[in-house]
C-alpha positions as CSV (number, residue, x, y, z in Angstrom):
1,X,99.2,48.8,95.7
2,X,99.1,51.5,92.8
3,X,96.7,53.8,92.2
4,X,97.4,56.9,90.1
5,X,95.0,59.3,88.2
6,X,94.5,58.4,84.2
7,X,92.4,62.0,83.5
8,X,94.0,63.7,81.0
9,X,96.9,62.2,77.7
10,X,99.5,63.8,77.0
11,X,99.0,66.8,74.8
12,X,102.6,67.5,73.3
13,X,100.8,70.3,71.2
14,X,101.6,71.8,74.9
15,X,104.7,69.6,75.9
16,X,105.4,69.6,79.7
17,X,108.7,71.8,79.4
18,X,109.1,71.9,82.9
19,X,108.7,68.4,83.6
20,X,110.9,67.4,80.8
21,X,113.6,69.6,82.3
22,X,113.2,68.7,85.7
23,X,113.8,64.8,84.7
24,X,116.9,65.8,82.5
25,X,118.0,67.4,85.4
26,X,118.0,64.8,87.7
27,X,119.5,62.4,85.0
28,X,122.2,64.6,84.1
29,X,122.9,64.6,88.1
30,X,122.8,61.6,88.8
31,X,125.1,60.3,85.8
32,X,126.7,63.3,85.3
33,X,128.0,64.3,89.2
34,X,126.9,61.2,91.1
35,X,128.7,58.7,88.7
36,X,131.8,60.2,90.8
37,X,130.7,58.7,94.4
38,X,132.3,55.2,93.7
39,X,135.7,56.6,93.6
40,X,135.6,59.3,96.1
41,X,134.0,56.1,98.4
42,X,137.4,54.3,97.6
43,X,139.0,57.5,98.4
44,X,137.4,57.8,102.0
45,X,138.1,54.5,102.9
46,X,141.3,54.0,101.8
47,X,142.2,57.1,103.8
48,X,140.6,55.9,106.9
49,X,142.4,52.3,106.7
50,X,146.0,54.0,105.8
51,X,145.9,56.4,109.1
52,X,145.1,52.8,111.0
53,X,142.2,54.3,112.6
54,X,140.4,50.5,111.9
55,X,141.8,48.9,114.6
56,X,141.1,51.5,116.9
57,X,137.3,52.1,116.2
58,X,136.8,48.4,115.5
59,X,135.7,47.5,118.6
60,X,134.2,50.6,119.7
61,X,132.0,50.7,116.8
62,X,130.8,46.8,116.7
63,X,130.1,47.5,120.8
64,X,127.6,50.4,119.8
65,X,126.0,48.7,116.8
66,X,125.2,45.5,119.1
67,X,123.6,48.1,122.1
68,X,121.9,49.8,119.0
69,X,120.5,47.1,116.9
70,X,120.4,44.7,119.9
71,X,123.0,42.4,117.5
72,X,122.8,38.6,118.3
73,X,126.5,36.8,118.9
74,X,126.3,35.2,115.4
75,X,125.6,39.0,113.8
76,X,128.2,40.8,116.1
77,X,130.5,37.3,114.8
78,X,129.2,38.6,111.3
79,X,130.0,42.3,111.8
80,X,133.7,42.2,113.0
81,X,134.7,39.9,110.2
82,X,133.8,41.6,107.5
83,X,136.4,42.7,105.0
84,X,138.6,45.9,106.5
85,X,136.9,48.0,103.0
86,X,133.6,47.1,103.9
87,X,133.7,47.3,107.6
88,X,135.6,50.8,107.5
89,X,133.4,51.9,104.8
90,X,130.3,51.3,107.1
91,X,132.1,53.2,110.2
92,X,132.4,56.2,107.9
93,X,128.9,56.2,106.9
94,X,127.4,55.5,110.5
95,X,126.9,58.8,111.0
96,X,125.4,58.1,114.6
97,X,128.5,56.3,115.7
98,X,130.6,59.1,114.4
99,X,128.4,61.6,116.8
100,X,129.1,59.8,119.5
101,X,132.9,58.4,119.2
102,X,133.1,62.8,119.1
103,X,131.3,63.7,122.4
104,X,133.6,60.6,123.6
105,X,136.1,61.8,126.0
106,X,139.0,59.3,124.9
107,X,138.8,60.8,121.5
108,X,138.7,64.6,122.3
109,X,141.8,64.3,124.1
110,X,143.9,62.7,121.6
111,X,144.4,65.6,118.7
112,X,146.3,62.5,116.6
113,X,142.8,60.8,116.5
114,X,141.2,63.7,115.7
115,X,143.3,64.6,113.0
116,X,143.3,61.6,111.0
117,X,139.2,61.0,111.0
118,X,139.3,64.5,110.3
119,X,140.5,63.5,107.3
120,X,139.3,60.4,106.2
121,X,136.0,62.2,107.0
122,X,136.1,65.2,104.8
123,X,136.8,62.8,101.9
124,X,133.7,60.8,103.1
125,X,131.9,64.5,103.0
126,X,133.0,64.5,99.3
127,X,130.3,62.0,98.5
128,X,127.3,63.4,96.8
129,X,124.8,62.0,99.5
130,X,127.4,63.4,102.4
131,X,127.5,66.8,100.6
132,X,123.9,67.9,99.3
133,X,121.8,64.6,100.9
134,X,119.5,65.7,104.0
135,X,120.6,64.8,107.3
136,X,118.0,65.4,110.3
137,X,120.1,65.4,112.9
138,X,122.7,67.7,111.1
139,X,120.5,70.2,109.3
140,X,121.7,72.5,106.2
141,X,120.4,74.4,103.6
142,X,122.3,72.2,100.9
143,X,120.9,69.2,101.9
144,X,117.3,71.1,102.4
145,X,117.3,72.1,99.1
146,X,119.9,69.6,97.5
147,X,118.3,66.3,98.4
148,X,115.4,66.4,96.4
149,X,117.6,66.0,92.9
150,X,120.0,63.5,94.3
151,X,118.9,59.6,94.2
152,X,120.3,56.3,95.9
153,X,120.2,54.2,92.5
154,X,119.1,54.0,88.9
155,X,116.2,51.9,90.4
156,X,115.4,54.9,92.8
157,X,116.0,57.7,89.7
158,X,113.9,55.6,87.3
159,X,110.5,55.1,89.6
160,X,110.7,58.6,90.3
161,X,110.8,59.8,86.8
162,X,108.0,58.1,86.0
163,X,106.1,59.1,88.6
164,X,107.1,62.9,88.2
165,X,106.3,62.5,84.2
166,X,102.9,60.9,85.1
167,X,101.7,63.5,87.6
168,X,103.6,66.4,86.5
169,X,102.6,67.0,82.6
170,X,98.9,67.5,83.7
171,X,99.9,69.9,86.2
172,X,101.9,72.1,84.4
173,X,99.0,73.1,81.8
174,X,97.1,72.9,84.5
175,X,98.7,75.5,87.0
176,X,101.1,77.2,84.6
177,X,104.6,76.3,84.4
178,X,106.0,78.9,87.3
179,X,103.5,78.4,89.6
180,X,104.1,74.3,89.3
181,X,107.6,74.7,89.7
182,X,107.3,76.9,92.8
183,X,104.7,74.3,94.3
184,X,107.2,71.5,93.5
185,X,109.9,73.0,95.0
186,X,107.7,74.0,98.1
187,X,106.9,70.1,98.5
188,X,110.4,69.0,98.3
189,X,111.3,71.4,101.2
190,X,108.2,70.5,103.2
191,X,108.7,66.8,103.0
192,X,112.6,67.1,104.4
193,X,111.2,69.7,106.8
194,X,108.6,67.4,108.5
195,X,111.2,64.6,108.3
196,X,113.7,66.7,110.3
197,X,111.1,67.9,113.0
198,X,109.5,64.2,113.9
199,X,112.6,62.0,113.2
200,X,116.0,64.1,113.5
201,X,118.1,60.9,112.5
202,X,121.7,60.8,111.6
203,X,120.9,59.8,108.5
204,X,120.8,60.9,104.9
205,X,118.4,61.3,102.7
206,X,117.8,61.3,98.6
207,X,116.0,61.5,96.1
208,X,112.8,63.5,94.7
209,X,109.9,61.6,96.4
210,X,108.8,64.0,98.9
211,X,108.6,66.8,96.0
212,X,106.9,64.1,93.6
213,X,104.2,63.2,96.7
214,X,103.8,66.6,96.6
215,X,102.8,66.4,93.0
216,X,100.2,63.5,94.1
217,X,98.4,66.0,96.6
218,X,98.1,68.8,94.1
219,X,96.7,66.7,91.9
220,X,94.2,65.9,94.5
221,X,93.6,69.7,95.2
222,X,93.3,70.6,91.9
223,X,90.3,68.2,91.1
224,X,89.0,68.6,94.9
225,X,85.2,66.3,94.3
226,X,85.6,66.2,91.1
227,X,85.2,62.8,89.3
228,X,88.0,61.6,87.4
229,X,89.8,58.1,86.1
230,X,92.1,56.3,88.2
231,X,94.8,53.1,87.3
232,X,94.7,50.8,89.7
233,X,97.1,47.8,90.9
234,X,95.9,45.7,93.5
235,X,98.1,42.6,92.8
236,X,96.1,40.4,90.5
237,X,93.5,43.1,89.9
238,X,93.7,45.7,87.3
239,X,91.8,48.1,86.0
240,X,90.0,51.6,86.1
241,X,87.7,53.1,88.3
242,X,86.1,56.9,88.3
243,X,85.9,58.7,91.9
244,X,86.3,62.4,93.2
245,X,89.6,63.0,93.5
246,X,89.2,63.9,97.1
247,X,88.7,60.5,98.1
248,X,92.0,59.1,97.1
249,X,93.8,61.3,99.5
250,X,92.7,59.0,102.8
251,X,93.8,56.0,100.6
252,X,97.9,57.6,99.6
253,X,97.6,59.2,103.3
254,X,97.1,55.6,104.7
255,X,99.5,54.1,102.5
256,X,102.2,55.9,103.6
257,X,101.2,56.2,107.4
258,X,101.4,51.7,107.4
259,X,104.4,52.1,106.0
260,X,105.9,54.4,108.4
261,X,104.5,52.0,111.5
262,X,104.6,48.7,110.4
263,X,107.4,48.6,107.6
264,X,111.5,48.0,108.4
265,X,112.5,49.0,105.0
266,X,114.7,52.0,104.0
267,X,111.6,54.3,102.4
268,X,111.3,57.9,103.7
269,X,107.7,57.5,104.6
270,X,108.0,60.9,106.7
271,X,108.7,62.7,103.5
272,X,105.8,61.1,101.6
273,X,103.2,62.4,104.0
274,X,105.4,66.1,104.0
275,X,105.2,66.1,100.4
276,X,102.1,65.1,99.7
277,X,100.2,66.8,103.1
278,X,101.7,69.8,101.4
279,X,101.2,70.5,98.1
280,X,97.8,69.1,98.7
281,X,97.0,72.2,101.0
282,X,99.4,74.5,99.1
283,X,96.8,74.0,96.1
284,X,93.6,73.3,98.3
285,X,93.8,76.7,100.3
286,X,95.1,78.8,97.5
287,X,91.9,77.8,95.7
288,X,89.3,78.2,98.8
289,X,90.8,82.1,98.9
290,X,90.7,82.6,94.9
291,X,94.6,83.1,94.7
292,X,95.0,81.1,92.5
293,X,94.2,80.4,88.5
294,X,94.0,77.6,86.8
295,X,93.1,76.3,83.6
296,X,90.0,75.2,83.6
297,X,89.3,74.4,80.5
298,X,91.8,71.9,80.7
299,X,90.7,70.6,84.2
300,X,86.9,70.7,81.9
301,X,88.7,68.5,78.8
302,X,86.7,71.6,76.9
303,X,88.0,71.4,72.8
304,X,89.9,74.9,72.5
305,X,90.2,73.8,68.6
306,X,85.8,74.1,69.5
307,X,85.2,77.4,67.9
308,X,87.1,76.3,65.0
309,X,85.3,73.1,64.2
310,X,82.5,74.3,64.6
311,X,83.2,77.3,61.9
312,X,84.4,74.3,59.4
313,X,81.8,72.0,60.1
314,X,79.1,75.3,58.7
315,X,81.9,75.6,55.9
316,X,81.6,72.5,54.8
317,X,78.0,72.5,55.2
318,X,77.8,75.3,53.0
319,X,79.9,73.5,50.5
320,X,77.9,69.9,50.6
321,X,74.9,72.4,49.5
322,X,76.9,74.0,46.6
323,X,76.6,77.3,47.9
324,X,79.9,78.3,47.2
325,X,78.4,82.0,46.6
326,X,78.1,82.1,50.9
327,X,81.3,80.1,51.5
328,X,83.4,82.4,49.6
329,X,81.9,85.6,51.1
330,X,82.8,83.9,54.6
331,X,86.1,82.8,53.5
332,X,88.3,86.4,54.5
333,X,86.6,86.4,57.4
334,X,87.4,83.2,58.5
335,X,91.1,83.7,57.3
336,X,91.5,86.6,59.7
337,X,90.5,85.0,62.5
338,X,92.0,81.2,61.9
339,X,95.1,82.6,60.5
340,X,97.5,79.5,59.1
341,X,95.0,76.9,59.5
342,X,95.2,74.3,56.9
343,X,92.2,72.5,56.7
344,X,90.3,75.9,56.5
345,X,92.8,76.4,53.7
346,X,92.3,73.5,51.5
347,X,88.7,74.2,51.6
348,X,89.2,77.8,50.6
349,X,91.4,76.7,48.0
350,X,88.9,74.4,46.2
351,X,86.6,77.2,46.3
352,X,89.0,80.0,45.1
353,X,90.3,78.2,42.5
354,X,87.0,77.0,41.1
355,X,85.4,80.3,41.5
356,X,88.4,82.3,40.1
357,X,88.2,84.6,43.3
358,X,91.1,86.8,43.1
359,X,90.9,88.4,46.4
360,X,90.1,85.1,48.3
361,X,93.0,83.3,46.7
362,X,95.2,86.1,47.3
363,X,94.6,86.0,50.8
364,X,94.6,82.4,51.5
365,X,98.1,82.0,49.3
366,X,100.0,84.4,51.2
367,X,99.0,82.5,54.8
368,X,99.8,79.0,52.8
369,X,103.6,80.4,51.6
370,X,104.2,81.5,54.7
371,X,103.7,78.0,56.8
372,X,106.6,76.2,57.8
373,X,107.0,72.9,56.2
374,X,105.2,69.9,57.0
375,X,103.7,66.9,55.1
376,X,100.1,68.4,55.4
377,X,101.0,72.0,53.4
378,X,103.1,69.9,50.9
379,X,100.3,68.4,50.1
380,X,98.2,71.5,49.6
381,X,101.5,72.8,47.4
382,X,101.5,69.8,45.3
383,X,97.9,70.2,44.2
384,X,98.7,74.0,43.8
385,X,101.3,73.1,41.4
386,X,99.4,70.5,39.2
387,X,96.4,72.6,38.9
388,X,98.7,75.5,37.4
389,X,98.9,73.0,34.5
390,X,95.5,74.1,33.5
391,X,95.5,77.2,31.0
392,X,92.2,78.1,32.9
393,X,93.8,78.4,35.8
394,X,95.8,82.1,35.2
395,X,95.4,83.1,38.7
396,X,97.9,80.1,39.8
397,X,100.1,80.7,36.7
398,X,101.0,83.8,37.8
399,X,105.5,84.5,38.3
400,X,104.4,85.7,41.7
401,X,102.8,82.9,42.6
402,X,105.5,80.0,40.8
403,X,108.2,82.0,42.4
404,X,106.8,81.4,46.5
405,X,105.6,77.6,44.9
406,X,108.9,76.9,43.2
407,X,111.1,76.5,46.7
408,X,109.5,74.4,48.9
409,X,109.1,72.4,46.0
410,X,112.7,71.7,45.6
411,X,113.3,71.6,49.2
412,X,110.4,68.8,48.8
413,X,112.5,67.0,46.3
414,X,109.4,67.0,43.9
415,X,111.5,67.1,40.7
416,X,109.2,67.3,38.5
417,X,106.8,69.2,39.5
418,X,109.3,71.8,40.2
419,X,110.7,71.7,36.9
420,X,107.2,72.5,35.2
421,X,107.2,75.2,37.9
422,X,110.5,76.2,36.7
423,X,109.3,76.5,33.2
424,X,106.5,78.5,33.9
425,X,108.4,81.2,35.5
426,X,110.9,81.2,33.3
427,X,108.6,82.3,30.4
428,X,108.0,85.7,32.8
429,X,108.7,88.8,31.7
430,X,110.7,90.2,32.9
431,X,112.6,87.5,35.2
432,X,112.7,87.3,38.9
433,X,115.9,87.8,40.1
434,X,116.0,84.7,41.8
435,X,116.0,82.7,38.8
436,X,119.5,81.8,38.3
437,X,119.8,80.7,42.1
438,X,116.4,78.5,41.4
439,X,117.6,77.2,38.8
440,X,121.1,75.4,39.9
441,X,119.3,74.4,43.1
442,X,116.5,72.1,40.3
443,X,119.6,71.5,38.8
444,X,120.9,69.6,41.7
445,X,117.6,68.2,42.2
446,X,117.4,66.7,38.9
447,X,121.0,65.3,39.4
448,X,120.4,63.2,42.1
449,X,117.8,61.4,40.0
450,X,120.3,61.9,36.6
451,X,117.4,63.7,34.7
452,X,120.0,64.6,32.0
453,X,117.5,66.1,29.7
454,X,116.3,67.7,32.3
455,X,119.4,69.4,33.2
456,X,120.0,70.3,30.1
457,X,117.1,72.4,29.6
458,X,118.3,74.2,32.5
459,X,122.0,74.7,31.1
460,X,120.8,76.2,27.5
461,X,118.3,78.3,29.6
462,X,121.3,80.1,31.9
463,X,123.4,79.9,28.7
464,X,121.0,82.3,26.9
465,X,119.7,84.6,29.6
466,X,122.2,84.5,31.8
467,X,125.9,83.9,30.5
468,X,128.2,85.7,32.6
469,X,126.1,84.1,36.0
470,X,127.9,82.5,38.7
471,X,125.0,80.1,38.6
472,X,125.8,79.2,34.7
473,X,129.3,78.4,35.4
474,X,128.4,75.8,38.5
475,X,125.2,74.3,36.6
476,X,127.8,73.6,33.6
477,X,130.4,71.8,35.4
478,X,127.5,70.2,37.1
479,X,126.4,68.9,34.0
480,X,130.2,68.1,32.8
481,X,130.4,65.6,36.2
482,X,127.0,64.0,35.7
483,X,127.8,62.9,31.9
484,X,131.1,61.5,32.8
């Protein structure tokens, strides 16, 4: 059965940094640190067979797994003739055996004993899930905190990933990136907290499930009765459904409470329901007293681009009934207060240009230079270049204006266009300084495509104005390379 919440798409105008780093974390652990466990394993073992201590816990081992596990004659047959590696590997990570073979008195009164588990079994502590898993019956800070980025295998890291990337990136803009952390963290701790108090096992525990549960139950807490959309699994049956949030918390509860009576698999159910019992309260009662703040208008799906659309819908409103008179008058205004924005420039650009409106072009140019690159405000450049082509146009043709186009259109790799740039600033009077530098950059432009001619417009053009240039001497053995 799967049922997880299908409310809000990604949004990577507002990626889930968090999230992301939380997951790379993990990875990087797991690959990075756990990759290790494999040879400090063979390490452990290999000590514990060399001191010989097999032969002396042998029996005393397979005689407490058969009172434990109530072992039939062909399973204890099974059990003691299994491969010395295997079977000494399993005595060293029978932490339960180990507890007792120590309280036993045979063994506290022989210091040779003593000695050489001693050592075999601070090489076994070497092991990632030895040294930060949790371990009821042997509590610790490292493993209370240490556990929840650890995992059993790349099965184990993988579903948990997932389920993190699914539940977190809404939560994040949701609850804000520190708060979400904090509450993540908090979850993590609770689930190993109510493991520990229930079911103080020798036995360890991994991974980030009980922090991730925790994820489920704020996300239930967050939407409270709210309706939203939910994926759903049932075996053959797949689909969608829309229910308050509130009411899936019986369904994840019950999930995990038949799996903790009637499953015999190795899930820690106890840290689903700590997990998820708290962040689901963490979030529900910091909301009932106000403390805390969320984004609503994300919970609400409300359009923060609203204000703005709504401004360019009456814009273009405006335009469809040629009252360009009113949408130019509006056009500073809107520049001021959607700084950047290209589709409000495009439109102010058509109306500029037409009108010959000197302040509104001014204005509008200096927020279009000043945008980063991108495929949207190269487009806006290129019509910016081919309508200074038009003698009418004088506002466009100014040096100012061809020396903040001429750049991006090289960096564009828009050859020609740049190079009718190029030759209406060079006409200026007098020249920018950045000419020269211009210049040998088209150059190189025009040399990828072999534009001789071009080139050598360029060449006579540094030759005359600017002889003793750096940039002359590098365009002219440019040229000398080209005709070879």
């Amino acid at each position: 059965m799967l049922i997880i919440p299908a409310e809000h798409p990604l949004d990577w105008k507002r990626p889930p940094v968090i999230t992301l780093l939380l997951i790379l974390l993990n990875t990087l652990i797991y690959f990075g640190y756990q990759g290790g466990d494999e040879e400090r394993r063979e390490q452990a073992v290999q000590a514990y067979l060399d001191s010989g201590l097999l032969s002396r816990e042998r029996p005393l081992f397979v005689d407490d797994l058969v009172r434990r596990d109530r072992l039939e004659a062909d399973e204890r047959d099974y059990v003691d003739g299994m491969r010395r590696q295997d079977l000494a590997s399993a005595i060293l990570h029978d932490l339960q055996f180990e507890q007792r073979l120590h309280q036993s008195p045979e063994y506290q009164a022989d210091p040779a004993w003593q000695q050489a588990r001693g050592r075999a079994e601070a090489l076994r502590d070497r092991l990632s899930t030895f040294r930060f898993g949790f371990i009821p019956a042997r509590f610790s800070i490292e493993g209370l905190f240490g556990a929840m980025f650890l995992h059993g295998s790349f099965d184990h890291l993988l579903g948990n990933m997932l389920f993190l990337f699914i539940f977190g990136f809404a939560l994040e803009i949701a609850l804000g990136r520190w708060v979400y952390l904090g509450l993540y963290l908090l979850s993590g701790l609770a689930s190993h907290l109510l493991w520990w108090a229930l079911d103080p096992v020798w036995v360890t525990g991994v991974g980030a499930s009980g922090a991730i549960s925790g994820l489920m139950g704020m996300y239930i807490g967050v939407y409270g009765l709210r309706k939203i959309n939910f994926f759903y699994w049932l075996g053959p049956l797949i689909g969608y459904f829309k229910a308050p949030a509130l009411w899936v918390l019986p369904v994840w509860m019950g999930k995990e409470l038949y799996g903790l009576l009637a499953s015999d698999d190795h899930i820690n159910y106890y840290a689903h329901l700590g997990g998820l019992g708290a962040g689901f309260l963490a979030v529900w009662l910091a909301r009932l007293s106000g403390r805390l703040r969320m984004d609503e208008d994300y919970l609400h799906k409300v359009d923060p681009d609203a204000p703005f659309k709504r401004e360019l819908a009456a814009l273009d409103q405006l335009i469809a009934q040629f009252d360009l008179a009113q949408a130019a008058k509006r056009g500073p205004d809107l520049l001021n207060r959607y700084p950047g924005r290209l589709p409000l420039l495009e439109r102010l650009y058509a109306i500029a240009s037409g009108r010959q409106d000197r302040a509104l072009l001014s204005a509008l140019l200096k927020q279009l230079f000043a945008l980063p690159d991108s495929p949207e405000r190269l487009l806006l450049l290129k019509r910016l270049a081919d309508d200074s082509a038009a003698d009418e146009q004088s506002l466009l043709r100014h040096a100012a204006v061809q020396l903040h186009l001429l750049p991006p259109l090289i960096r564009a790799g828009e050859g020609q266009r740049a190079l009718a740039c190029w030759r209406r600033l060079s006409q200026a009077n007098p020249s920018p300084t950045q000419l020269p530098g211009l210049t040998l950059q088209l150059a190189r432009l025009l040399g990828q495509g072999r534009d001789l001619r071009g080139i050598g417009e360029l060449t006579r053009f540094l030759h005359s104005r600017y002889p003793e240039a750096e940039q002359t001497r590098q365009l002219a053995l440019l040229q000398q390379h080209l005709a070879r």
